[in-house]
KOLTOR-372119 format. One record per atom (N, C-alpha, C): z negated, y, x negated. Coordinates in steps of 0.02 Angstrom, whole numbers, plus 50000, padded with zeros to 5 digits. Last residue first. Example, Ala and Ser with C-alpha at 12.3 -4.5 7.8 and 13.67 -1.06 7.14 Angstrom:
496464988849358
496434994749316
496065000249355
496104971649340
496104977549385
496104983549340
This chain:
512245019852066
512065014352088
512295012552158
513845029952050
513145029452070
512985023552099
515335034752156
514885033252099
514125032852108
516515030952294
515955036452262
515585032052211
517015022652371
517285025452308
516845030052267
516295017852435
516595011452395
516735016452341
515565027152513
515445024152482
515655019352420
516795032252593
516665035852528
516145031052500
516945019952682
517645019952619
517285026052561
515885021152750
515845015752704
516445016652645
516165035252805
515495032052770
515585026752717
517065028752903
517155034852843
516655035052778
516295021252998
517015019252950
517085024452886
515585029253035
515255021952990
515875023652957
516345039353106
515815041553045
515645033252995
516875027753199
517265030753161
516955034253101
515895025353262
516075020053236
516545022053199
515565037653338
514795035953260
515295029453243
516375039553409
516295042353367
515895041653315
516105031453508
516685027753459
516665031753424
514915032453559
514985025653526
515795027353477
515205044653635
514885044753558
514965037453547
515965038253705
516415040853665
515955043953632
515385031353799
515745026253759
516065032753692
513775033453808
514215035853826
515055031153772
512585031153740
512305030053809
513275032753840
512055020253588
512525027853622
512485026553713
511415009753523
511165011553595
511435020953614
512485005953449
512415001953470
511895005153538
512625017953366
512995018053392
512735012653451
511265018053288
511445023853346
511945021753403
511495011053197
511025006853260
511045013953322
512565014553148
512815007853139
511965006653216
511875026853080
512275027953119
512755021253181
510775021052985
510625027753049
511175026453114
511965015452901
511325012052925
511055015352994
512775024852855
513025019652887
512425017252924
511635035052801
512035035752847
512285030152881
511275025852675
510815028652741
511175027952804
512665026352630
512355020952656
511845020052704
512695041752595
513055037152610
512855030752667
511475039852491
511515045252549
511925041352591
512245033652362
511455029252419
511455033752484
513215039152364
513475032252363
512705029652422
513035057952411
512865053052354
513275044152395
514155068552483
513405063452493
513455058952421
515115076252520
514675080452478
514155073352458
516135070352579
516265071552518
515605074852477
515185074052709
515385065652683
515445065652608
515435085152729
514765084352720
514545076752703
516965088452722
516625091452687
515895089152665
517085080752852
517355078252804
517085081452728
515455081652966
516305084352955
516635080952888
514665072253078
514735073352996
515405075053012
513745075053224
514585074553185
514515075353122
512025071553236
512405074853266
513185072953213
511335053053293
511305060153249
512015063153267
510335049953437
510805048753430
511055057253370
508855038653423
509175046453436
510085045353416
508025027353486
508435028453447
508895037353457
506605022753531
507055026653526
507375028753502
505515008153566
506015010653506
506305014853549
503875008453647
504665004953641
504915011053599
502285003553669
502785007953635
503265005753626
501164995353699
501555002553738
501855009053721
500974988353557
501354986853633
501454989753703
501644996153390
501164996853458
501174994253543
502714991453323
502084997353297
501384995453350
503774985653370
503734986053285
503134988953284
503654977753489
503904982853472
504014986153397
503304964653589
503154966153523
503804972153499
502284964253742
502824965053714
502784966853618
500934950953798
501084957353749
501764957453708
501134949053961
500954946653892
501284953353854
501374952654111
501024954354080
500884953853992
503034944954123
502824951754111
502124956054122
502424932854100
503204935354055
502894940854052
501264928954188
501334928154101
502044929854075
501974934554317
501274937754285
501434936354199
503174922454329
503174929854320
502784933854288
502234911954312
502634912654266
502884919854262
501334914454432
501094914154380
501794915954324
502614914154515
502114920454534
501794919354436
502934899854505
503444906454506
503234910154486
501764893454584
501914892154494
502364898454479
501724897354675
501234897354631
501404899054574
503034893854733
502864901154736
502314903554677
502594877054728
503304882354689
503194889754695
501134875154711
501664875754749
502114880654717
499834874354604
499984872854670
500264870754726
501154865854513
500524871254503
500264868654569
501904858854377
502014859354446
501174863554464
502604865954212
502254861654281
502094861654351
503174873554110
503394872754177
503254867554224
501714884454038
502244878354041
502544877954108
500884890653948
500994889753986
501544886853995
500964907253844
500554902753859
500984901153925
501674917053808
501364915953768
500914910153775
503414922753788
502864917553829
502364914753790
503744939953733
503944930053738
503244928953773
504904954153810
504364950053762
504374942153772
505804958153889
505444953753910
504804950553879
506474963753765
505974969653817
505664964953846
506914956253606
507024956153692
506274960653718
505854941053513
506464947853525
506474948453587
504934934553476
505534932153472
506204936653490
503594931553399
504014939453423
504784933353413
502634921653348
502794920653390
503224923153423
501594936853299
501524931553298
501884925653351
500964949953343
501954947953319
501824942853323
499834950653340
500144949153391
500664949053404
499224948853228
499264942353257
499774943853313
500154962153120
499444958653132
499884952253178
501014971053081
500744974053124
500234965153157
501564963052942
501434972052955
501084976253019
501504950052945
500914955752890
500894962552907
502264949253056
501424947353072
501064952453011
503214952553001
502974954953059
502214955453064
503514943452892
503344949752872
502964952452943
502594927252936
503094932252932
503004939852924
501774915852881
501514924152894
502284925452890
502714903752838
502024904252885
501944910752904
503744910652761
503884903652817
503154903152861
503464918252664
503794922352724
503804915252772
502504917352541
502864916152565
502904916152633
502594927952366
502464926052469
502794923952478
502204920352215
502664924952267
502364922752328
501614909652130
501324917452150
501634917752179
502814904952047
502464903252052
502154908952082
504614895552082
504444901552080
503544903052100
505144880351977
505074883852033
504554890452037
506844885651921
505994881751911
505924885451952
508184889051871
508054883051918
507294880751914
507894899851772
508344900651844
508074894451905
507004905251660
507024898751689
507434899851776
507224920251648
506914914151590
507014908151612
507824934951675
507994927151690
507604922851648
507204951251639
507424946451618
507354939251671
507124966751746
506624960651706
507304954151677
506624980851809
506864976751762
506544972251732
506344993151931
506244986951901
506824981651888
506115008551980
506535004951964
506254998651919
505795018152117
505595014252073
506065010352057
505085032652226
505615028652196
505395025352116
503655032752325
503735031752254
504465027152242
503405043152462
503505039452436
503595038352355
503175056252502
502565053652510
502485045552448
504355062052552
503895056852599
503295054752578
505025066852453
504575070052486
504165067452527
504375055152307
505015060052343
504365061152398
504095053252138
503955054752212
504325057152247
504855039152035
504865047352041
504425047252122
504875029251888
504725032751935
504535037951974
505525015451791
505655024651793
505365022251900
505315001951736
505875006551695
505635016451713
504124991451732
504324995851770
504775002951728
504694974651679
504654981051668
504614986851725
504784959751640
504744964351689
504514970651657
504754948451541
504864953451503
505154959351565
505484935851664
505134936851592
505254945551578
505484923751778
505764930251752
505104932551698
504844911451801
505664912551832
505894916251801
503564912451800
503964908351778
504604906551772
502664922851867
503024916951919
503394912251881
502134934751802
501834927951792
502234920251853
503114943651798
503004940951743
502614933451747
503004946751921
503854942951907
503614940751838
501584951751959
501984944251985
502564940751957
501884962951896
501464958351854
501754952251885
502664971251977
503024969251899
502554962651868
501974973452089
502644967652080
502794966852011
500994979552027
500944972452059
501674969152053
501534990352003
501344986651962
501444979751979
502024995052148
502574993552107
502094990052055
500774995552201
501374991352246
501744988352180
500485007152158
500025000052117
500304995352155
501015017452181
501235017052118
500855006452108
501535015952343
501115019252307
501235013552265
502715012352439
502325016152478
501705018952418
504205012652363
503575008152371
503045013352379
506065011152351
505425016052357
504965010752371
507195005852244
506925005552293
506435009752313
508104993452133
507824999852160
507694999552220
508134982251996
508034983752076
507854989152076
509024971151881
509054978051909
508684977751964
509044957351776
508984959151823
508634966451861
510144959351610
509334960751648
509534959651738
511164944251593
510904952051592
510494953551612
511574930751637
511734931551548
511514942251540
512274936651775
512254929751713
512294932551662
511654948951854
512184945051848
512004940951787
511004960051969
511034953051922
511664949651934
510244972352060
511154972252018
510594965351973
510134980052226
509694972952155
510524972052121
509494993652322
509844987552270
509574983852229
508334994952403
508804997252404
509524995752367
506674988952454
507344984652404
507884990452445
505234994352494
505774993852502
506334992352452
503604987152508
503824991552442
504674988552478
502834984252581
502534990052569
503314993052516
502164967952526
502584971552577
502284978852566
503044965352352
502364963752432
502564967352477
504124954152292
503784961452302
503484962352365
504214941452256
503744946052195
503714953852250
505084936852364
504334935852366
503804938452317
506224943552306
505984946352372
505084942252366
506504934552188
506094941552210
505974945552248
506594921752266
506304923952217
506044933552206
507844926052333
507424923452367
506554924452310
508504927652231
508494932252263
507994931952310
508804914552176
508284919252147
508054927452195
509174907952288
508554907552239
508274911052221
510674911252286
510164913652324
509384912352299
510884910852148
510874916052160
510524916952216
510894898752003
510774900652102
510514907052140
512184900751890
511504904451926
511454902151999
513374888951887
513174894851885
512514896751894
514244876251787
513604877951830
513674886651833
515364874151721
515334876151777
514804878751810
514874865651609
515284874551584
515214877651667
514674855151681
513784859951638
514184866051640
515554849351696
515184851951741
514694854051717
516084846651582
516684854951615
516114854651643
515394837051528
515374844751507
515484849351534
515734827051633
515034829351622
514854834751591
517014825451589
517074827651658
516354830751665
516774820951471
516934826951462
516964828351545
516104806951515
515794812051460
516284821451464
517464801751556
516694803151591
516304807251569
518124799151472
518394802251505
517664803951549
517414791851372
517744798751348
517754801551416
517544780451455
516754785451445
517024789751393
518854777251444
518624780951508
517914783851471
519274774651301
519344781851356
519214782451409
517624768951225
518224767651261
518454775851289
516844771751076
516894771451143
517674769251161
517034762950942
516454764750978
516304766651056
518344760250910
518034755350911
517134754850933
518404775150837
518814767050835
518514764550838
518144788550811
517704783950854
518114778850873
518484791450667
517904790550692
517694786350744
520034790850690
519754785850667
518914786150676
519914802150772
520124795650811
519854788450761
519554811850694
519214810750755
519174803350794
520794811750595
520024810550572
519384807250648
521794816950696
521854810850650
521064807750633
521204827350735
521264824950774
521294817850740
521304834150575
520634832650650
520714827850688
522724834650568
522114831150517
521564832250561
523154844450688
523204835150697
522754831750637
522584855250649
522284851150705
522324843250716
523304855750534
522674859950524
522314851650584
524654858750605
524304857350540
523684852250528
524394868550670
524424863850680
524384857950657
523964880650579
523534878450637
523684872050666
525184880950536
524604877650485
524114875750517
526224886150617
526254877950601
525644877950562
525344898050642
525394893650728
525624886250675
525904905950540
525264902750553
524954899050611
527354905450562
527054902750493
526344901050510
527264913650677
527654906550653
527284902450600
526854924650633
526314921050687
526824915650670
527774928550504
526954928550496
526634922650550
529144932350581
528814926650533
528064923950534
528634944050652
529214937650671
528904931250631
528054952050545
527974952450624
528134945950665
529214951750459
528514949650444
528054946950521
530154958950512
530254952350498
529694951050483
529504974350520
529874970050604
529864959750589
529384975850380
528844976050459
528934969750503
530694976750371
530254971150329
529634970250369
531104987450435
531154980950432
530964976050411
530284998050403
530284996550452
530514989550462
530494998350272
529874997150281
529924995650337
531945005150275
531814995950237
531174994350244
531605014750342
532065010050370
532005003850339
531115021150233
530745020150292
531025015550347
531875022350142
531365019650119
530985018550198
532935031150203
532965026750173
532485020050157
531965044350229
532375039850272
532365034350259
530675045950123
531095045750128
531445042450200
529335045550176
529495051750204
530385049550174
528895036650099
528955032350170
529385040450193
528255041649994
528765037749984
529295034050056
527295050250022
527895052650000
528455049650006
526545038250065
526635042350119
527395047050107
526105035049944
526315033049980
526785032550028
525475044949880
526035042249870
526385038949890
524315045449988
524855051149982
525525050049944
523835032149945
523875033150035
524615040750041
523475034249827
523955029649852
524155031649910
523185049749781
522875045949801
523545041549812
523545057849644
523625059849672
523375052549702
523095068949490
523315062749520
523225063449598
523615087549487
523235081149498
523325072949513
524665093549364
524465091149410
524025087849413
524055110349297
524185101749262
524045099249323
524895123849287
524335120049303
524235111849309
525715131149156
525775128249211
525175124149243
525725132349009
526095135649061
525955136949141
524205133848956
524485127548963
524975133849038
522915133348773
523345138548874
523715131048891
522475130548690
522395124748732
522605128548798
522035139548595
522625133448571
522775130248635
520655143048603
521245147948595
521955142848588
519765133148600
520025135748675
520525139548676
519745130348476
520215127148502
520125127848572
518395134548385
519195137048414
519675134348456
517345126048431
517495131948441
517835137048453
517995113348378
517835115348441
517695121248468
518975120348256
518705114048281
518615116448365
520725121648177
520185123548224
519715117148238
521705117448095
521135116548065
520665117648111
522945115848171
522645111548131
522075111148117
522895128548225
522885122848281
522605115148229
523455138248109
522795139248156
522365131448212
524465132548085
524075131148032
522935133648073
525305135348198
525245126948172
524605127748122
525085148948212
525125145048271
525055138448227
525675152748060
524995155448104
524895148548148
526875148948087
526535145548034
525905146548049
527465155048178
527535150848218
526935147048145
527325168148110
526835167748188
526905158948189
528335165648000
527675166148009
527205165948044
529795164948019
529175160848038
528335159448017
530235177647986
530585172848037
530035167448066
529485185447902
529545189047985
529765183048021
529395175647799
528795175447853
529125178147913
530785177147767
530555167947789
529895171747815
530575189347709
531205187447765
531085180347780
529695189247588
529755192947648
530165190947703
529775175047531
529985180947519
529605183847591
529765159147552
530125160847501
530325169747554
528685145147592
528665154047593
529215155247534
528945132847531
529025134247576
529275141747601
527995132847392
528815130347407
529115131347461
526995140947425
527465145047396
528075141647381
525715141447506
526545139547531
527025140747485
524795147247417
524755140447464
525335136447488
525355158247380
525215154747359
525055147147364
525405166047483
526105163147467
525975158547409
524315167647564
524815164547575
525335159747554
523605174947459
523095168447474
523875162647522
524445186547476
524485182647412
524455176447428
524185191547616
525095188447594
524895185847513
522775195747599
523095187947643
523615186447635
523025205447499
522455201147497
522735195947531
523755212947551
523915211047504
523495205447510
524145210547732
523675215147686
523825211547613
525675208347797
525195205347797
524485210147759
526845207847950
526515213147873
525915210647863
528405204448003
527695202748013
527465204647929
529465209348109
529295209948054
528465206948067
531345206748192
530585206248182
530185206348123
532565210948157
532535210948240
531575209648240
532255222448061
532485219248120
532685212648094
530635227948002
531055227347965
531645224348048
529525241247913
529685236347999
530475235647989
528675238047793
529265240547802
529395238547886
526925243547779
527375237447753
528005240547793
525035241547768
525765245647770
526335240847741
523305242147785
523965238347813
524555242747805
522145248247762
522575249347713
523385246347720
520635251647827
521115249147841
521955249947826
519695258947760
519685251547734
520325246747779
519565268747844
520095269347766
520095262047759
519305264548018
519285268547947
519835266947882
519705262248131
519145257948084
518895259648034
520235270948183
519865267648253
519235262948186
521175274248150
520795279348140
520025275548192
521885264348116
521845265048048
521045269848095
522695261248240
522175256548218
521765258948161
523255272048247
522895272048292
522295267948283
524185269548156
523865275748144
523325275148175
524795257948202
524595257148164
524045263348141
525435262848292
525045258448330
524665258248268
526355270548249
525875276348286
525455268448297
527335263448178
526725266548146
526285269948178
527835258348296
527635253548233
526955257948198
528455269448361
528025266348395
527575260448342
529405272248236
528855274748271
528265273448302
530065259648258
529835261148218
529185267448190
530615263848397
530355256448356
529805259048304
531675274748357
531065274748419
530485268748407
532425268448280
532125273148258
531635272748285
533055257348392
532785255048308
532565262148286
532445261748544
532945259148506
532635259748422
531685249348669
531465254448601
531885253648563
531255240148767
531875244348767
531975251348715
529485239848783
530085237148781
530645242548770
528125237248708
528375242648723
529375239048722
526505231448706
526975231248734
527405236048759
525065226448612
525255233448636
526155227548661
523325219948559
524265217948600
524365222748632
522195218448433
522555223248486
523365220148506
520705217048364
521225213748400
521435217248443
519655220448236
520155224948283
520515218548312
518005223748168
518655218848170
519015223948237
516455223948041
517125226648096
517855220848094
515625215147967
515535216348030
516155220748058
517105210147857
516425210347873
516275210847944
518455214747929
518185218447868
517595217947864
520045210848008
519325209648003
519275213547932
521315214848135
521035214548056
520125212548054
522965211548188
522295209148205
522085210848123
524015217948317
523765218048250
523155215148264
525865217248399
525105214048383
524685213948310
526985222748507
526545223048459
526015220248457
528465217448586
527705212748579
527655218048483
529635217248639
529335221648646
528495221448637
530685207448610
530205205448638
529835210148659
531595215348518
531845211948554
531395210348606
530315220148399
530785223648450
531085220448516
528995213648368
529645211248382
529995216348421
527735216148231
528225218348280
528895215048278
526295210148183
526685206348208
527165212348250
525095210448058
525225214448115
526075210848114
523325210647981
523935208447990
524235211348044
522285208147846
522365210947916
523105207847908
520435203047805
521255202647806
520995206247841
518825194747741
519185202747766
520045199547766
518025185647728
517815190147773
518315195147789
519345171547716
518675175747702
518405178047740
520415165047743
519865163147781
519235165447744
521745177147789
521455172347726
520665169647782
522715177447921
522325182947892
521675175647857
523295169548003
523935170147958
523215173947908
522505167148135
522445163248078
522785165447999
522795179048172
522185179048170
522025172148117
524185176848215
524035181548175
523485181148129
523925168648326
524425166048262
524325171748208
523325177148433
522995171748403
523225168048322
524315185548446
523845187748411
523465182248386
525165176248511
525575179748449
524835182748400
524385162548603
524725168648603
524875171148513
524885144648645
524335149748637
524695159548630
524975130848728
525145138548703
524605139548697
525545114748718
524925118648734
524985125348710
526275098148709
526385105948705
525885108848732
526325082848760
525885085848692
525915092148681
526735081448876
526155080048887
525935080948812
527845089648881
527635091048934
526805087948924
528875095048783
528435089548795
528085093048831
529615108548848
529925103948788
529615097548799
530135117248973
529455113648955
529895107048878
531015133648945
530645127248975
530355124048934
530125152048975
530495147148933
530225137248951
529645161749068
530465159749048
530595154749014
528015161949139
528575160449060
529225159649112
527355176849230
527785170149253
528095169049158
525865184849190
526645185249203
526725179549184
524625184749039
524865186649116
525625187149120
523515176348983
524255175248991
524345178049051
522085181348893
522235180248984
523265181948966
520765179748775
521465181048794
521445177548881
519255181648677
519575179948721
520385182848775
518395180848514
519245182748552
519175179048623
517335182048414
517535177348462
517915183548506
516275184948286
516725184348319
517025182548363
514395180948264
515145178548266
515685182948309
512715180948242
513335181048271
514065180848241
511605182748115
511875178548190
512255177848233
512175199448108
511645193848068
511655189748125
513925201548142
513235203548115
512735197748093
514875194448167
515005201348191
514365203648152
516095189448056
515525189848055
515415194848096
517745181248027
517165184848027
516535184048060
518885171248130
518715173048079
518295178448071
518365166748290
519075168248235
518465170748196
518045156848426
517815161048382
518315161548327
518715159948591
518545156148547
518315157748501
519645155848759
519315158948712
518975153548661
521035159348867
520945156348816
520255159348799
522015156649037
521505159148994
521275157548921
522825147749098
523195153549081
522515156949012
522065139349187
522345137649140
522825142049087
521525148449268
521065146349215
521655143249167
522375165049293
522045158749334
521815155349253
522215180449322
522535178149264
522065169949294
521665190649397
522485185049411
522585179349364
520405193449355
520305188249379
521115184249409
520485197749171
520615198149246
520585193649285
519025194849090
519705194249105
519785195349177
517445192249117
517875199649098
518595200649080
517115177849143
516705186249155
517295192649151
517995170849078
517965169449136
517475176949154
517505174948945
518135176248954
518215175049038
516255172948932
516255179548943
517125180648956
516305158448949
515915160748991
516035168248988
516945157148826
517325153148879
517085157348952
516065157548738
516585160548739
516995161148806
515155149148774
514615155148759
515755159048766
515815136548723
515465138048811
515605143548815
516115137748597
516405138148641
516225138448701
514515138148566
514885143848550
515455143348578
514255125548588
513675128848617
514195138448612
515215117048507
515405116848557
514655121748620
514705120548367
515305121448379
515425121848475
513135127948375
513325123948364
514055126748393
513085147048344
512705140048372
513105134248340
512745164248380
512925158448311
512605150248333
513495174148493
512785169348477
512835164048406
514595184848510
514635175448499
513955173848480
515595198248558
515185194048499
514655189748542
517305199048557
516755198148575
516265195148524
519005207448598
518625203448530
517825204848577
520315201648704
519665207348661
519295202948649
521845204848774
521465203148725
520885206648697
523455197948878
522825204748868
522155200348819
525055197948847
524575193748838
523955199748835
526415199848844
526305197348894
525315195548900
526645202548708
526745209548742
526355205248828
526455193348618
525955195748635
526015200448692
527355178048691
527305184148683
526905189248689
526665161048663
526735167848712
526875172948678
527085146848575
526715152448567
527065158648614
526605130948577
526865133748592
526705141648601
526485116548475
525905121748507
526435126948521
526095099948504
526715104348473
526345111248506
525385084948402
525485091048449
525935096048440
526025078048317
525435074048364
525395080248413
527605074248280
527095077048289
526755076048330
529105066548234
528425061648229
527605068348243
530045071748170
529505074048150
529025070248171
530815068548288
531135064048225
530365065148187
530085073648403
530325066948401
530555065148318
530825088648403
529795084848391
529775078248378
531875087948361
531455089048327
531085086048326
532195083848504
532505079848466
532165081448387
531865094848575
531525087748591
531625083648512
532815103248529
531965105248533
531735100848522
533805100848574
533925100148518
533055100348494
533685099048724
533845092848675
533825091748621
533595113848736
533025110348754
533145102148714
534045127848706
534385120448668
533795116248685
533315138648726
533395135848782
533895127948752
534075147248574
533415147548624
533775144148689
534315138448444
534495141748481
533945141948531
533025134948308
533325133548350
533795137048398
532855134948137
532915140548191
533375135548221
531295125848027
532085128548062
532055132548115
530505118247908
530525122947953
531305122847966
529095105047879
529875107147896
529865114547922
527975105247814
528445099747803
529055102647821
526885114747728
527435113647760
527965110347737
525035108747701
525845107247671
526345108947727
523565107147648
524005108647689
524625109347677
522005099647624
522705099847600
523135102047637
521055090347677
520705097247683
521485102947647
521395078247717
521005079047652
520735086847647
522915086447770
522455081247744
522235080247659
524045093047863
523465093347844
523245085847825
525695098047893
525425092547882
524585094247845
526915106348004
526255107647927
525895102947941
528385113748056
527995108348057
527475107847987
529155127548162
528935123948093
528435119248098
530415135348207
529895129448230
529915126548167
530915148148310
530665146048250
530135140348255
532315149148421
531675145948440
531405147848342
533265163948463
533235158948419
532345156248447
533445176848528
533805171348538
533835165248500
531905182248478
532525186748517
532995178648564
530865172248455
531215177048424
531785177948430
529725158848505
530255161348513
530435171548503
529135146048407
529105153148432
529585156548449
528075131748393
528615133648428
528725141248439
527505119548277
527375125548308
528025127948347
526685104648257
527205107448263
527075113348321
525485093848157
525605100648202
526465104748195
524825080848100
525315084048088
525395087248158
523415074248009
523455078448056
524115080848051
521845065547948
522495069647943
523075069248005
520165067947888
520705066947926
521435071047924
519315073347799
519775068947772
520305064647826
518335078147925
518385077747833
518775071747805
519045083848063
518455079448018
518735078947948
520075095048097
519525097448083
519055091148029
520845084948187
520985087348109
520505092048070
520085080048300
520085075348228
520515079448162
518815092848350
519635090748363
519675087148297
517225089248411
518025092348382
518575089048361
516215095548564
516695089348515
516945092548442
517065102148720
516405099648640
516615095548601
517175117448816
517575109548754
516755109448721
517535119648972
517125121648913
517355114748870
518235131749089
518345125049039
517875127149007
518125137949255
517895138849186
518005132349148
């Protein structure tokens, strides 16, 4: 939908204004030019062009100096009806037009093809007149100015040709064109009609002339009095009343009957376009063709690169830029460095020498060098977590959170450790991230914490050098567990006793009476089971941590296998074990 506001500068009071009209009749263009001002109207030029003399067209508009050139459709091409209009302001009444023409034109007919507006009369008390038109079918004829030309249609040129009272009429036949068009007003009644009848020979014509006319007569009544000669190749008939108010106005110009049929529509069309304001001038403003859009850089672009040509000289200039460019900015950098270097040297003239240069920077690389003490810290949080609570991984690295997973026999294991890493001074901003129950009973757990001080020392933690874990986990009588079924010596020495048998006898008694240390209970020794064949299917199926179990289970199986060839079979499962591990995903 368009809507206009405003109005057009030949409309303001005492502006002036030159309009060139364009019409084409059988094989000739008619093009006349009318000058407004002051409220004054004047034809300046008229002539007959050949049709399609596009140079000779141009060459008109150009000497004439016109601000617009209005180009006029064949009514036979053109659908039309009169409407009534709300009485408003100029540009509240073009909307109001615009809006029932987008309503009730066909919808082929696309927007720039469309016209509406208010014409001459009165439909009643508060209202108005108002025409809306739809250009249907492809033009034939080419583009003269492309950015001052604007169509309109044959009835519209009519509609002005009719006096600017309340009443005319008028009527437009071209044989050649097959374009009838009448338009009349009379107070509240009015008629706009475009009839189209091609290939009509000059009797048959003429007929068709007056049956359109009969038709109009019975449709309005007596008061419609239009008659006049249909004359060839075109005739245009005015009502007495509007061919006077005409020829009077024009009367150096207008010379007879045979100068309107020739250019009259096209005088319509200029004298209509002049004076319209905003209201009218949706009827003036068709436009052949849909007005391109600008178009973005990136797409003009792009057009432009789609040539071959153009893409080969982009490519090269590329390629040399490419070449050039890091050249060019590798010498400014250098540039660049020796004024530093220059500046640097005079700075320290005469302050240090190059060896304590040379000392001083051997003292930097070794700061850039330092790393994390990794056993430290590791050592470090093994003593934040108490006993009870299993380490399954620890991911740290420089400059990132420190990671641990693991299970812990119950949820206040895991607090604890998080509070210890916060208060030891070492690690900051601990966290217990995520915890789940599994079926044992147990609590998987994940802890995170920050590095704050790497090299200080670690405050709170256990320490494992007096109470070994042993001792915390099964009491005093680990105490001293040095390994082995023989268990250790718990008392006693190799002195001389009684007599060598004595002493023998005793040392025997204290080996193998004293208390063996087993992990649980001292009449209890370890059994290791031996697990059954993992197939290749039940490997590919295991998680990275599953996996590892396995190696673990299978790595102390093997060692008490009672047969050499389960030993080499659980050393072959490890083996397998460990390569899906490496490759398998997951912490």
């Amino acid at each position: 939908m368009s809507r206009l506001s405003g109005t057009t500068r030949a409309s303001e009071a005492g502006a002036k204004s030159r309009v060139g009209a364009l019409h084409r009749q059988g094989e000739k263009w008619r093009f006349v030019v009318v000058d407004q001002e002051n409220g004054r109207r004047r034809v300046v030029h008229a002539e007959s062009i050949g049709f399609g003399d596009v140079a000779a067209a141009r060459a008109a508009v150009s000497r004439h100096k016109i601000e617009r050139l209005i180009r006029v459709a064949p009514a036979a091409r053109t659908v039309c009806r009169l409407v009534e209009i709300p009485t408003g302001s100029a540009a509240e009444m073009a909307n109001a037009a615009a809006l029932l023409a987008e309503a009730q034109l066909p919808g082929a007919a696309p927007a720039h093809r469309r016209g509406a507006g208010v014409v001459g009369g009165s439909a009643g008390p508060g209202r108005r007149n108002g025409l809306i038109l739809a250009w249907i079918g492809e033009s034939d004829e080419p583009v003269i100015d492309a950015a001052r030309e604007r169509w309109t249609s044959e009835i519209v040129a009519l509609s002005a040709l009719v006096s600017d009272g309340a009443s005319g009429q008028a009527l437009y036949a071209d044989r050649a064109g097959g374009s009838i068009a009448v338009f009349a007003v009379n107070g509240s009644s009015s008629v706009a009609r475009t009839m189209r009848e091609h290939d009509a020979e000059p009797e048959a014509w003429r007929s068709i002339v007056d049956h359109a006319v009969d038709e109009t007569r019975g449709s309005l009544g007596s008061w419609f009095d239009l008659s006049g000669e249909v004359r060839e190749p075109a005739s245009v008939c005015l009502s007495a009343e509007s061919r006077r108010a005409l020829l009077e106005e024009f009367s150096a110009a207008a010379r007879g009957d045979r100068w309107l049929d020739e250019y009259g529509v096209a005088l319509g069309a200029a004298l209509g376009a002049g004076r319209a304001d905003a209201s009218a001038m949706g009827l003036y403003s068709l436009a052949s063709e849909a007005r391109r859009q600008r178009r973005s850089a990136v797409a003009r672009g792009l057009d432009w690169l789609s040539d071959p040509a153009h893409a080969i000289g982009a490519a090269i200039g590329a390629l040399l830029l490419a070449l050039v460019l890091p050249i060019g900015m590798n010498a400014v950098r250098v540039a660049v460095l020796n004024g530093k270097l220059a500046s640097i040297d005079r700075q320290l003239e005469g302050r240090e020498s190059a060896s304590e240069l040379d000392l001083r920077s051997a003292f930097l690389d070794e700061l850039v060098k330092r790393r994390w003490p990794m056993t430290k810290l590791l050592s470090d949080l093994g003593g934040a977590l108490g006993v009870g609570m299993e380490v399954e991984s620890i991911t740290m690295d420089r400059g990132t959170r420190v990671q641990v997973r693991g299970e812990a026999k119950s949820l206040e294991l895991a607090n604890k450790a998080v509070a210890t890493l916060n208060d030891s001074g070492v690690f900051t901003n601990a966290q217990l991230m995520q915890t789940r129950s599994t079926e044992g009973g147990k609590l998987e757990y994940r802890i995170e914490a920050e590095v704050l001080r790497p090299f200080a020392a670690a405050r709170g933690i256990e320490d494992f050098s007096d109470d070994t874990l042993a001792v915390r986990l099964y009491g005093e009588r680990a105490r001293g567990y040095t390994g082995g079924s023989s268990g250790a010596v718990a008392s006693g020495d190799d002195g001389d006793g009684d007599g060598g048998g004595s002493s023998s006898r005793s040392r025997t008694r204290e080996r193998s009476g004293g208390p063996t240390f087993t992990g649980e209970a001292t009449d209890r020794t370890e059994t290791v089971e031996v697990p059954a064949a993992l197939t290749d299917a039940e490997i590919e199926a295991m998680t990275k941590l599953d996996a590892m179990r396995e190696v673990a289970k299978r790595s102390r199986a093997a060692s008490a296998a009672a047969t050499e060839e389960e030993r080499t079979r659980l050393r072959d499962e490890v083996n397998r074990l460990r390569e899906h591990a490496r490759n398998a995903g997951g912490a």
